[in-house]
mmCIF file as gemmi writes it, N, C-alpha and C atoms, coordinates in Angstrom:
data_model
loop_
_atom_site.group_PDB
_atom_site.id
_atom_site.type_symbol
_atom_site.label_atom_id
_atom_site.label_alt_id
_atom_site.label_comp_id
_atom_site.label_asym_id
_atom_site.label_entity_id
_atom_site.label_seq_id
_atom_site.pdbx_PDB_ins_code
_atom_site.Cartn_x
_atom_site.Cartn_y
_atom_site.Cartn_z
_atom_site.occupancy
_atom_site.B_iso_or_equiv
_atom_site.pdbx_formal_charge
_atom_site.auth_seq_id
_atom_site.auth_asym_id
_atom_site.pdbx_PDB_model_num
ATOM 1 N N . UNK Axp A 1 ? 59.746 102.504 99.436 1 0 ? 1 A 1
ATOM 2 C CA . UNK Axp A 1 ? 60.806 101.615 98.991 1 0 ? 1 A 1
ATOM 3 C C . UNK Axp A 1 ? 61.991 101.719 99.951 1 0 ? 1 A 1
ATOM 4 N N . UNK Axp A 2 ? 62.975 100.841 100.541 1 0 ? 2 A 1
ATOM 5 C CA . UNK Axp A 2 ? 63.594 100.521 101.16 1 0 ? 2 A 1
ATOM 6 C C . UNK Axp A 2 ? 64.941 100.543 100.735 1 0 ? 2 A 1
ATOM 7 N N . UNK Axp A 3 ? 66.058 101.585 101.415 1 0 ? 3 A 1
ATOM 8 C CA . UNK Axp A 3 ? 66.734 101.334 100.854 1 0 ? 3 A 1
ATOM 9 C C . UNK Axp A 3 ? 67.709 100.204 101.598 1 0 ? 3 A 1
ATOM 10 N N . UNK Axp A 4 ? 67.502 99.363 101.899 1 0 ? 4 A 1
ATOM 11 C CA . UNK Axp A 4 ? 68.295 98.457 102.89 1 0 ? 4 A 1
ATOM 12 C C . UNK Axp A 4 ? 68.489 97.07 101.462 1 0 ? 4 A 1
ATOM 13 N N . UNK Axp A 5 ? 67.759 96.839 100.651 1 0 ? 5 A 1
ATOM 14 C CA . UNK Axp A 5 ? 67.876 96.137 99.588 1 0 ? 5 A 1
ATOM 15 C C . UNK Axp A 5 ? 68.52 96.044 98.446 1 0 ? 5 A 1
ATOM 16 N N . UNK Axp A 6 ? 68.581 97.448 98.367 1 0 ? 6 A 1
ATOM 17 C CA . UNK Axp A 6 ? 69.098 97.975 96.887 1 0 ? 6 A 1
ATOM 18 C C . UNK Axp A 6 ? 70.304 98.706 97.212 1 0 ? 6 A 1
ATOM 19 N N . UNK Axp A 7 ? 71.416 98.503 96.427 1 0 ? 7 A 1
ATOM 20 C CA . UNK Axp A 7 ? 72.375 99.046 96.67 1 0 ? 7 A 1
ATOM 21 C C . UNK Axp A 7 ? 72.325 100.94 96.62 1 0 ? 7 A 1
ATOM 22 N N . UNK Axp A 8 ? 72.961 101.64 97.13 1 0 ? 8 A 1
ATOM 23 C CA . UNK Axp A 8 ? 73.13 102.642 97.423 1 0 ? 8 A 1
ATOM 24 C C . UNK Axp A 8 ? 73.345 103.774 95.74 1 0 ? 8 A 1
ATOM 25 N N . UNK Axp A 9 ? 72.233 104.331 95.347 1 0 ? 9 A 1
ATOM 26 C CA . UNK Axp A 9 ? 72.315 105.086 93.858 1 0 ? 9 A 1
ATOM 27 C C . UNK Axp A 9 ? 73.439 106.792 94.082 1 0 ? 9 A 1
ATOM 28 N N . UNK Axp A 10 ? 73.882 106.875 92.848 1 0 ? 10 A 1
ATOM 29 C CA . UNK Axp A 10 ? 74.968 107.747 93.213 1 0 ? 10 A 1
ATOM 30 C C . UNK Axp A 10 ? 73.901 108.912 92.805 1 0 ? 10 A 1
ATOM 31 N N . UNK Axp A 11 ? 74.223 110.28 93.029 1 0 ? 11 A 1
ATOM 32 C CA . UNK Axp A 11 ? 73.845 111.728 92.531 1 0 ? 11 A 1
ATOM 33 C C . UNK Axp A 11 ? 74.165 112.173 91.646 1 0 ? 11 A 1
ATOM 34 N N . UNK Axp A 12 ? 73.667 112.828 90.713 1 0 ? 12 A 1
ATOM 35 C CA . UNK Axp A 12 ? 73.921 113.702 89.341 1 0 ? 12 A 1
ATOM 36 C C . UNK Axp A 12 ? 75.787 113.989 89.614 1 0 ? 12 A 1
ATOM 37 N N . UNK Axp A 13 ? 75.589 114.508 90.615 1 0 ? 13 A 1
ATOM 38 C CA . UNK Axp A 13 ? 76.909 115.125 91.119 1 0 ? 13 A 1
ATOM 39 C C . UNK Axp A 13 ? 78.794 113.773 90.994 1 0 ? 13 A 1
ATOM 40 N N . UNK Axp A 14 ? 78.06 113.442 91.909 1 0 ? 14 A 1
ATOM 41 C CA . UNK Axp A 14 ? 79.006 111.941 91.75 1 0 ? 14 A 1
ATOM 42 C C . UNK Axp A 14 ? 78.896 111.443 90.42 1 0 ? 14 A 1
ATOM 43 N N . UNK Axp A 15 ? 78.18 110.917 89.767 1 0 ? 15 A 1
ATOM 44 C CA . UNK Axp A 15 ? 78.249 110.397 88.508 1 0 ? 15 A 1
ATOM 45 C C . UNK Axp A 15 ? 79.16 110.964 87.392 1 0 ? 15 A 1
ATOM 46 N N . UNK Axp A 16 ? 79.103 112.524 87.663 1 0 ? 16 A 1
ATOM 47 C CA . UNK Axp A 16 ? 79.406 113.777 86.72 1 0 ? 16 A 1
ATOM 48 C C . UNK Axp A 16 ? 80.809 113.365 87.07 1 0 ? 16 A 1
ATOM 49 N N . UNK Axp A 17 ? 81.493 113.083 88.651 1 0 ? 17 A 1
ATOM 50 C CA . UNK Axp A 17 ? 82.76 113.094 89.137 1 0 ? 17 A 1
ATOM 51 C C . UNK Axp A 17 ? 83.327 112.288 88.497 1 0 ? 17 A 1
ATOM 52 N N . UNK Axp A 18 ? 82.446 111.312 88.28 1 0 ? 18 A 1
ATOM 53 C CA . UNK Axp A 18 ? 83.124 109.508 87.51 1 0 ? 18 A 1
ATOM 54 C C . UNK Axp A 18 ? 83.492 109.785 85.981 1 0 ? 18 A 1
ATOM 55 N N . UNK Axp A 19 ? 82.627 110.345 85.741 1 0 ? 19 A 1
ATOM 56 C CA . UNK Axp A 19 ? 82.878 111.04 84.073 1 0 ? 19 A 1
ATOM 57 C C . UNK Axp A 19 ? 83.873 111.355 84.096 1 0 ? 19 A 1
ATOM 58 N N . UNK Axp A 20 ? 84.269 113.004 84.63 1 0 ? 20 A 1
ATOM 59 C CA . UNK Axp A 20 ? 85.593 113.799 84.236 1 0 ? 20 A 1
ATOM 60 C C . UNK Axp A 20 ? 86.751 112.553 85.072 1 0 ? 20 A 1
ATOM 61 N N . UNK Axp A 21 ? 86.944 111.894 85.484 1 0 ? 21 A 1
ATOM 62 C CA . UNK Axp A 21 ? 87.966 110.929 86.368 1 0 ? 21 A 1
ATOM 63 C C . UNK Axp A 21 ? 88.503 110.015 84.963 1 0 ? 21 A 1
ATOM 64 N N . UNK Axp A 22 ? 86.807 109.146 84.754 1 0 ? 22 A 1
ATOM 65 C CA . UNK Axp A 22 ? 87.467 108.613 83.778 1 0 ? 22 A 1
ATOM 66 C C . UNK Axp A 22 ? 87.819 108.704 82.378 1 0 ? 22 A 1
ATOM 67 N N . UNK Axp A 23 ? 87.55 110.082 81.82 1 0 ? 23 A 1
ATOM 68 C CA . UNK Axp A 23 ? 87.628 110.785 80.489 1 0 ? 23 A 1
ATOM 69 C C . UNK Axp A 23 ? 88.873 111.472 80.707 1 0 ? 23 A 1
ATOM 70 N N . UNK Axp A 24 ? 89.134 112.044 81.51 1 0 ? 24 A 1
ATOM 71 C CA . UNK Axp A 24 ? 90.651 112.531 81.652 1 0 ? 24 A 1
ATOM 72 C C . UNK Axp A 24 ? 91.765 110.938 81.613 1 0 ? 24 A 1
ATOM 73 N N . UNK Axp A 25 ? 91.493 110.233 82.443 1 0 ? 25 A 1
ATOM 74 C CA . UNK Axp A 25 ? 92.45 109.418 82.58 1 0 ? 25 A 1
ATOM 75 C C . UNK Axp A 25 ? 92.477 108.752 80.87 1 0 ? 25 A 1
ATOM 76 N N . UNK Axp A 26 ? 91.668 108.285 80.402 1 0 ? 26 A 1
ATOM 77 C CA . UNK Axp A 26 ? 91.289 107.682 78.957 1 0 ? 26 A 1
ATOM 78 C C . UNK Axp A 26 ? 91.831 109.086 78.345 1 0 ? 26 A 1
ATOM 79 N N . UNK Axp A 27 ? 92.026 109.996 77.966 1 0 ? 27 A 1
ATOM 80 C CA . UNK Axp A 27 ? 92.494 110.999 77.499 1 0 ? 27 A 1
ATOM 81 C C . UNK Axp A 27 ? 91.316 111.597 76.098 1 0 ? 27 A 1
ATOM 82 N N . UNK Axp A 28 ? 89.769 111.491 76.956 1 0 ? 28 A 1
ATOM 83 C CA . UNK Axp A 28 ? 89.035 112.284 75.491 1 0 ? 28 A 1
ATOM 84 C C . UNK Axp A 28 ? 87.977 113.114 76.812 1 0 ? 28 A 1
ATOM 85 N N . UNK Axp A 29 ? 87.233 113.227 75.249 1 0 ? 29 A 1
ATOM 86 C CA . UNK Axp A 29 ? 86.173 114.657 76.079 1 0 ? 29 A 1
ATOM 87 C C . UNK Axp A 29 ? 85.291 113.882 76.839 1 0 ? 29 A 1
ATOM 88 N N . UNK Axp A 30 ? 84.577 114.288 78.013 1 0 ? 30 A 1
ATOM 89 C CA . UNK Axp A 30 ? 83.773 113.433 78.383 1 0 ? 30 A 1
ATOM 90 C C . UNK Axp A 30 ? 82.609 113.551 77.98 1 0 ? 30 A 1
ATOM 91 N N . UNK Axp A 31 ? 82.176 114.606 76.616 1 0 ? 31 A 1
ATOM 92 C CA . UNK Axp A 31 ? 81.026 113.933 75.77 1 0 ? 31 A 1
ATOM 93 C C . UNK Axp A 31 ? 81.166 112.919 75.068 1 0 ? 31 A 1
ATOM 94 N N . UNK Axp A 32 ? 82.597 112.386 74.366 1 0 ? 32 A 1
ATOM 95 C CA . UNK Axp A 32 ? 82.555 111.742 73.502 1 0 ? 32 A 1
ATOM 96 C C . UNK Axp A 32 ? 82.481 109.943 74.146 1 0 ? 32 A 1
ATOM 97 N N . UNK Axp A 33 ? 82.041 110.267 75.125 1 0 ? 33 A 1
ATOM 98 C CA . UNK Axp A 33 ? 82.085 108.533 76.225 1 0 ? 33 A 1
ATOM 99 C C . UNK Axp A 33 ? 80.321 108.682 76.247 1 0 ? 33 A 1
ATOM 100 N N . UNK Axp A 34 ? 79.528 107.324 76.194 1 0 ? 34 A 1
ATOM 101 C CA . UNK Axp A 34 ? 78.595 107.082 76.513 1 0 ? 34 A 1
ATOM 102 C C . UNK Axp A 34 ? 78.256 106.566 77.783 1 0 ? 34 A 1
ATOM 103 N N . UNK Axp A 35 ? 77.278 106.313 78.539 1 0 ? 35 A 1
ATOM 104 C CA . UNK Axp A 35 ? 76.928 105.697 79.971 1 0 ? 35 A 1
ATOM 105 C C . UNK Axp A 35 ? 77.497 103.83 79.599 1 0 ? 35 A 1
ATOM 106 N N . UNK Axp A 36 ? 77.369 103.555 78.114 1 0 ? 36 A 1
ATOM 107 C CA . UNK Axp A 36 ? 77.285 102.391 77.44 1 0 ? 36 A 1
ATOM 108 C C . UNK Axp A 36 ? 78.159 102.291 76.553 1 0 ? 36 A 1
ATOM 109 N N . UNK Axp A 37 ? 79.181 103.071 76.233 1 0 ? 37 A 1
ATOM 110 C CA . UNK Axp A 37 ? 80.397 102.9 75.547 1 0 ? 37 A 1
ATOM 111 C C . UNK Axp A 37 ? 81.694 102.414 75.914 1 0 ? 37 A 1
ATOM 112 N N . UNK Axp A 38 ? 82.139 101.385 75.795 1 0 ? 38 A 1
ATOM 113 C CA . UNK Axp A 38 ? 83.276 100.148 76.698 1 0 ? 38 A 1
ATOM 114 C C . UNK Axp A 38 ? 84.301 100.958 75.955 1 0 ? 38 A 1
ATOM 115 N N . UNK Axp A 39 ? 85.027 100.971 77.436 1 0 ? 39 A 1
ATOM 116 C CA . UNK Axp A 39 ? 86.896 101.713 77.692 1 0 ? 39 A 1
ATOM 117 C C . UNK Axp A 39 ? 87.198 101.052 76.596 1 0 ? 39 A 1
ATOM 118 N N . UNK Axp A 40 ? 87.339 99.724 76.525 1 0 ? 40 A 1
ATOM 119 C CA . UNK Axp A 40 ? 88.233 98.95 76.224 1 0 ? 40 A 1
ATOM 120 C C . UNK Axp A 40 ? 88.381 98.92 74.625 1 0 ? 40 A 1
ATOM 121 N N . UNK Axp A 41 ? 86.78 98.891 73.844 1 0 ? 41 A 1
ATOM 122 C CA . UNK Axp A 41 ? 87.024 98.768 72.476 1 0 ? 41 A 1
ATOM 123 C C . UNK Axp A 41 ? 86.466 99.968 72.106 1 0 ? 41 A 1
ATOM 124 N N . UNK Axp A 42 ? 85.389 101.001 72.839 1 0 ? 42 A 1
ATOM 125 C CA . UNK Axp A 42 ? 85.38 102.548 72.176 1 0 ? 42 A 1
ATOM 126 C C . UNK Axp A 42 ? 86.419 103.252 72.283 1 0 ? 42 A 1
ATOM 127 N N . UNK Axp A 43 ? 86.983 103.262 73.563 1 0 ? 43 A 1
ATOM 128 C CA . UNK Axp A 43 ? 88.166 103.944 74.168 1 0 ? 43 A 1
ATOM 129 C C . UNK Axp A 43 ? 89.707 103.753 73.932 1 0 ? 43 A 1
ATOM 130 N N . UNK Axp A 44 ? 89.929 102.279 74.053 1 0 ? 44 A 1
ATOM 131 C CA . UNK Axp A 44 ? 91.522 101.777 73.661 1 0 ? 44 A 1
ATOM 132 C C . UNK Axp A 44 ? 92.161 101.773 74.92 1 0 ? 44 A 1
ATOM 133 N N . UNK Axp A 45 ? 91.112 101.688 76.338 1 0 ? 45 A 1
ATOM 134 C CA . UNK Axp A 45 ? 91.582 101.598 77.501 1 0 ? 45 A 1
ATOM 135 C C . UNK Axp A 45 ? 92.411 100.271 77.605 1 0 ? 45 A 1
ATOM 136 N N . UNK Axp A 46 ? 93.331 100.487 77.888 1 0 ? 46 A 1
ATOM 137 C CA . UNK Axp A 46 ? 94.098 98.936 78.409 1 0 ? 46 A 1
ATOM 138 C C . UNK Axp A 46 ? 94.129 98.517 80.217 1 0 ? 46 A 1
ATOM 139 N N . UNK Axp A 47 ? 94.633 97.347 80.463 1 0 ? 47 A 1
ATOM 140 C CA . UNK Axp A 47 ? 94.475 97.271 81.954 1 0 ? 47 A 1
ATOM 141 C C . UNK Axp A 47 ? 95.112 97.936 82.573 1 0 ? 47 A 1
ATOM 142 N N . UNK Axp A 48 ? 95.937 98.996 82.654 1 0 ? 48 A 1
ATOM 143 C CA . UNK Axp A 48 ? 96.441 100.006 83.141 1 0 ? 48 A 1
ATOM 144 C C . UNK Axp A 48 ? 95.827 101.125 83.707 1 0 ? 48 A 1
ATOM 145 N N . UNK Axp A 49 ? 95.662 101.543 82.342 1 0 ? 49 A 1
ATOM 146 C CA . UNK Axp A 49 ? 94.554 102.576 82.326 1 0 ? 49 A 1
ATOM 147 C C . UNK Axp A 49 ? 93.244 102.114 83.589 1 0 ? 49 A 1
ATOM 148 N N . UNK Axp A 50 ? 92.642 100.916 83.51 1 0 ? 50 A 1
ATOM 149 C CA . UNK Axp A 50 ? 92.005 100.428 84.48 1 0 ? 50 A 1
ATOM 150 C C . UNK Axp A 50 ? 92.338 100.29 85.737 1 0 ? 50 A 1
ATOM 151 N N . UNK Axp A 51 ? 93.212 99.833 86.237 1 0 ? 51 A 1
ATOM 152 C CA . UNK Axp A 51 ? 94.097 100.114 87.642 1 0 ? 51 A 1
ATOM 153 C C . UNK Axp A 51 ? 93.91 101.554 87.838 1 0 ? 51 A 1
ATOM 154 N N . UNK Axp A 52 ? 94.404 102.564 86.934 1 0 ? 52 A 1
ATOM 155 C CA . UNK Axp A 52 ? 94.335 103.887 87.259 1 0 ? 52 A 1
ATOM 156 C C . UNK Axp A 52 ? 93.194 104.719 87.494 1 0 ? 52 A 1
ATOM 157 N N . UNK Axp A 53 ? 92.35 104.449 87.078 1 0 ? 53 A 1
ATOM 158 C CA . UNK Axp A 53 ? 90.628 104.733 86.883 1 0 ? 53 A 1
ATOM 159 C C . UNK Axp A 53 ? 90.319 104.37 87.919 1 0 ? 53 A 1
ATOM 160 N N . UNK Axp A 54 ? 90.51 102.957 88.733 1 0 ? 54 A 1
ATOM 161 C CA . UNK Axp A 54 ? 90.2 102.576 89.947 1 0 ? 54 A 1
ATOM 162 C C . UNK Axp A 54 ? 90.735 103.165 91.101 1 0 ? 54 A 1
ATOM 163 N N . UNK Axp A 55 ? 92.233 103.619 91.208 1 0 ? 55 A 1
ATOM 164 C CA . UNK Axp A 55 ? 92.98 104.353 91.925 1 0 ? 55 A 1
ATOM 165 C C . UNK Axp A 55 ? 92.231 105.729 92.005 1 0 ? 55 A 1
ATOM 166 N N . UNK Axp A 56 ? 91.833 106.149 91.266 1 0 ? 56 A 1
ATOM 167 C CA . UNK Axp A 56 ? 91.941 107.557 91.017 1 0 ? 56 A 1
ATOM 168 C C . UNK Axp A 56 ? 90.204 107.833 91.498 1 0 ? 56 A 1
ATOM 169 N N . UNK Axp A 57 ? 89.089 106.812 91.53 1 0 ? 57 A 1
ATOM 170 C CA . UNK Axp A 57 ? 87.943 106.46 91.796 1 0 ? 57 A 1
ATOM 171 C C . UNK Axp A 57 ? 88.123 106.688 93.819 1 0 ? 57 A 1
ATOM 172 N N . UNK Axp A 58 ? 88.584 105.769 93.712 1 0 ? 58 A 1
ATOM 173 C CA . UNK Axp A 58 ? 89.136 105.275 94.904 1 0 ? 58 A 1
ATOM 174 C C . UNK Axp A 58 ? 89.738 106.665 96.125 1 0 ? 58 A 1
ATOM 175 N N . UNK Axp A 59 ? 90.625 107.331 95.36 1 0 ? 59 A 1
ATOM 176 C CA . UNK Axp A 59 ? 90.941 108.539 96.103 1 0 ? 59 A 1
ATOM 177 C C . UNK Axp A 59 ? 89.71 109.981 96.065 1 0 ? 59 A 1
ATOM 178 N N . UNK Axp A 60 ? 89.405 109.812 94.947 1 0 ? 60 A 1
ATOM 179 C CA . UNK Axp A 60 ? 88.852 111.084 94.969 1 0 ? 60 A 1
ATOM 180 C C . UNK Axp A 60 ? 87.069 110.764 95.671 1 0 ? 60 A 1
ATOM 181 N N . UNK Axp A 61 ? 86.681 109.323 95.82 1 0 ? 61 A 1
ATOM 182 C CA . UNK Axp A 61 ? 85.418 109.133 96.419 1 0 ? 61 A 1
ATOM 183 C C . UNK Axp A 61 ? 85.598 108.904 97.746 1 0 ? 61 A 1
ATOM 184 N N . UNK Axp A 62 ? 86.813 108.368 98.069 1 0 ? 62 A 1
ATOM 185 C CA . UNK Axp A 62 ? 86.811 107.857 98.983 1 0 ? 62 A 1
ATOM 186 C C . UNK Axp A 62 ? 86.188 106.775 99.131 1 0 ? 62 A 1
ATOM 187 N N . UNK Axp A 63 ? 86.202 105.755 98.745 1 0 ? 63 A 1
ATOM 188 C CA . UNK Axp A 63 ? 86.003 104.301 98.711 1 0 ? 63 A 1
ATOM 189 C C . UNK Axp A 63 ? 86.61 103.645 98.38 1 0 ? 63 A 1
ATOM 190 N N . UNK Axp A 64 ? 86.637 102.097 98.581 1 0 ? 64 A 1
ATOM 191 C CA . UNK Axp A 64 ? 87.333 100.977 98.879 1 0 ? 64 A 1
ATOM 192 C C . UNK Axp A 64 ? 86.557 100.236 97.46 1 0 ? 64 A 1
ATOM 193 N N . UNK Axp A 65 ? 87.651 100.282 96.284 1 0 ? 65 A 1
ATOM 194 C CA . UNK Axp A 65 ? 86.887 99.233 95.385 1 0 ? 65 A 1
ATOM 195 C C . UNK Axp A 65 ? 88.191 97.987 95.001 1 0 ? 65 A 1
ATOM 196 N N . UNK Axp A 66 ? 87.295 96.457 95.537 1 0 ? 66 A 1
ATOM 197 C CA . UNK Axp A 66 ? 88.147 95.96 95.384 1 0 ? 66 A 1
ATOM 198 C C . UNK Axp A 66 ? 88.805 95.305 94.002 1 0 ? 66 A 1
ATOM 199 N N . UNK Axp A 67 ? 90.212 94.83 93.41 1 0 ? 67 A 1
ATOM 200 C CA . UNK Axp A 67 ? 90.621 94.645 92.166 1 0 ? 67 A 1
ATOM 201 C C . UNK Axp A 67 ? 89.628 93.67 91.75 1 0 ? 67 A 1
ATOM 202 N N . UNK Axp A 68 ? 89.23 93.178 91.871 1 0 ? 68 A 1
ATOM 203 C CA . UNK Axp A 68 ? 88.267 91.885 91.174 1 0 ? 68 A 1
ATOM 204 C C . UNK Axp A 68 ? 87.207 92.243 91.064 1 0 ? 68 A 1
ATOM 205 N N . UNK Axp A 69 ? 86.975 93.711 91.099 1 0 ? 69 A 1
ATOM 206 C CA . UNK Axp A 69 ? 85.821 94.31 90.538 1 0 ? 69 A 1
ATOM 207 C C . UNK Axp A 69 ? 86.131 94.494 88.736 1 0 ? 69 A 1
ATOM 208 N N . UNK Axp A 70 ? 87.544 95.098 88.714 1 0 ? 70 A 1
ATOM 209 C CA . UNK Axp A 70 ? 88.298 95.557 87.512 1 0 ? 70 A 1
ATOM 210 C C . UNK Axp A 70 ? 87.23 94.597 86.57 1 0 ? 70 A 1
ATOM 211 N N . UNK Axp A 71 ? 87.13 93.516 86.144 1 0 ? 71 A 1
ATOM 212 C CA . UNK Axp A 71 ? 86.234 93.174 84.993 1 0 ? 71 A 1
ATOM 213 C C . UNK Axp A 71 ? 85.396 93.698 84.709 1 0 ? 71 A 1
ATOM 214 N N . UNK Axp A 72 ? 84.354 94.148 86.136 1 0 ? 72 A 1
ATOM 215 C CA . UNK Axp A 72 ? 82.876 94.422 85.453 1 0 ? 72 A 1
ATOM 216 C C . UNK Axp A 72 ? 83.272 95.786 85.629 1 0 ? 72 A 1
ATOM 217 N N . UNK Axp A 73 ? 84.121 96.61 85.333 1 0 ? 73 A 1
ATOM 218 C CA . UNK Axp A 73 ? 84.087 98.335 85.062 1 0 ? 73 A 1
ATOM 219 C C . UNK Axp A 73 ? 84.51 98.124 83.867 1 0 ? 73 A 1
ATOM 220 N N . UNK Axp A 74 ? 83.339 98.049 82.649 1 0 ? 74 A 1
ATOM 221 C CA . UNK Axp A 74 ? 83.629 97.91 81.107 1 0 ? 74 A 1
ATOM 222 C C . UNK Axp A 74 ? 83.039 99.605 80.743 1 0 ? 74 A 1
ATOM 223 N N . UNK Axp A 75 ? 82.207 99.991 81.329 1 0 ? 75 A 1
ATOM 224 C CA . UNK Axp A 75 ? 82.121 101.553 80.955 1 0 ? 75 A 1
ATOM 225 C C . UNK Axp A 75 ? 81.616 102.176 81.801 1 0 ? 75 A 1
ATOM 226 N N . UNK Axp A 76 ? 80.817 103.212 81.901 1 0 ? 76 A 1
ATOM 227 C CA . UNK Axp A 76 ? 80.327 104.158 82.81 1 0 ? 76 A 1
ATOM 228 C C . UNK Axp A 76 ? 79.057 103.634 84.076 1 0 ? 76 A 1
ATOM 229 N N . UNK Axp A 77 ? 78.188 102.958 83.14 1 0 ? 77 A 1
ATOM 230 C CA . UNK Axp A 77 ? 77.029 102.235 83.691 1 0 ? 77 A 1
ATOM 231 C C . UNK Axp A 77 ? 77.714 101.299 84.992 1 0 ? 77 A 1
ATOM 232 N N . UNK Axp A 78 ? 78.513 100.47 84.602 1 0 ? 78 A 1
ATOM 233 C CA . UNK Axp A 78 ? 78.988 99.62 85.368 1 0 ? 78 A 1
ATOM 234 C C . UNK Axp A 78 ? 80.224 99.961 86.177 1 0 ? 78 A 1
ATOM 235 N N . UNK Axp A 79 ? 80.573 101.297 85.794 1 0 ? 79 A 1
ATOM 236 C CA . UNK Axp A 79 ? 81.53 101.856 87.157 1 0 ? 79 A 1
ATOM 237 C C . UNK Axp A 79 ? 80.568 102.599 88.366 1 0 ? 79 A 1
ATOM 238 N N . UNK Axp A 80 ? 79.425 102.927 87.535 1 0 ? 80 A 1
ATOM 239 C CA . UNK Axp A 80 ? 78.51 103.703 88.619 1 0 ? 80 A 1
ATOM 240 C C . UNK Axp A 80 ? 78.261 102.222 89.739 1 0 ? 80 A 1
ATOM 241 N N . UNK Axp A 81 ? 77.833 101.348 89.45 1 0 ? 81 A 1
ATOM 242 C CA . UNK Axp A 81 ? 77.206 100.343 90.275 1 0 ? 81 A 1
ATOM 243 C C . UNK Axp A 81 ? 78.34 99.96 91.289 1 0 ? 81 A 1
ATOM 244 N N . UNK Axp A 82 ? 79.758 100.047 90.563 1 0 ? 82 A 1
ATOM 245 C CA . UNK Axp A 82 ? 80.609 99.411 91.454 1 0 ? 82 A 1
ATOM 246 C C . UNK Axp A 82 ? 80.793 100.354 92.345 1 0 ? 82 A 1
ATOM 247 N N . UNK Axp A 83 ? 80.739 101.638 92.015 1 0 ? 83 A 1
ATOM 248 C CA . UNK Axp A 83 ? 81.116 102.76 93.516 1 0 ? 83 A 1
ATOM 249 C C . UNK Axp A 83 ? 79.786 103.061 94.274 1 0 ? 83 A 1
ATOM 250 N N . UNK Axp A 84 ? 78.732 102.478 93.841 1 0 ? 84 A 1
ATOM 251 C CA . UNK Axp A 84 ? 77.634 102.549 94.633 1 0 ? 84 A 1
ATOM 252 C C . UNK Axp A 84 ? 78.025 101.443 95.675 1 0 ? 84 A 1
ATOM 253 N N . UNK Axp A 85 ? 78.371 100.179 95.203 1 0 ? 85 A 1
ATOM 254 C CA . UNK Axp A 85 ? 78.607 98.991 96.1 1 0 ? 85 A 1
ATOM 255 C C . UNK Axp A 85 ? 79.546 98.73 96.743 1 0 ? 85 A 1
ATOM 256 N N . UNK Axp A 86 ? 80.753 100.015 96.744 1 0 ? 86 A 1
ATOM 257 C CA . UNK Axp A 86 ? 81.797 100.032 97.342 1 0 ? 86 A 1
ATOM 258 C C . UNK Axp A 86 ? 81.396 100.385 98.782 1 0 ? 86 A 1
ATOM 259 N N . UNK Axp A 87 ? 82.528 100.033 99.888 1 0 ? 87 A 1
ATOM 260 C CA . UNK Axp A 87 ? 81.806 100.32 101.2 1 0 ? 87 A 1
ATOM 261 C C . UNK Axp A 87 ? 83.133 101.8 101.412 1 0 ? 87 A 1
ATOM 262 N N . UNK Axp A 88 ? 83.17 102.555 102.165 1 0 ? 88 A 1
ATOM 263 C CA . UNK Axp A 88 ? 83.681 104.157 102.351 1 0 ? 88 A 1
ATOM 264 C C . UNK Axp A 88 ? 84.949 103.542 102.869 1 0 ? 88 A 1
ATOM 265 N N . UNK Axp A 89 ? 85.87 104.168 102.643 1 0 ? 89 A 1
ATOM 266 C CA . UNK Axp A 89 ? 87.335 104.137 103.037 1 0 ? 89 A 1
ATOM 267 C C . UNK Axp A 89 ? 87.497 104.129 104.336 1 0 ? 89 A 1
């Protein structure tokens, strides 16, 4: 399988990073977040909080994610894809 097709999959490791980033910033445990549990109505994330999640994504991966991604980062699943598809700082 090729990876020239498929966007770039993150590591146990990275994923784990995205967790504590965005469970600290949301202010709960990062058991109590699912891969499938949305910031917005499990969490009470507002667009702030989202800017900051992205900032804070952004510095500590070192990647470039651009704001008009902000919609589709509704929870974990779909922040993984966006920092897979981000290109490196």
């Amino acid at each position: 399988m090729s990876n020239l097709d498929t966007p770039t999959t993150l590591d146990d490791t990275q994923k784990q990073t995205i967790r504590e980033i965005v469970s600290e910033i949301l202010e709960i445990e990062p058991e109590e977040m699912t891969e499938t549990s949305l910031f917005k109505e499990d969490h009470e994330a507002d667009s702030l909080l989202a800017i900051e999640i992205l900032a804070a994504l952004e510095r500590t991966l070192k990647v470039t994610i651009d704001q008009a991604e902000l919609p589709r980062m509704v929870n974990l699943e779909a922040v993984y894809a966006v920092v897979a598809e981000a290109p490196a700082a």
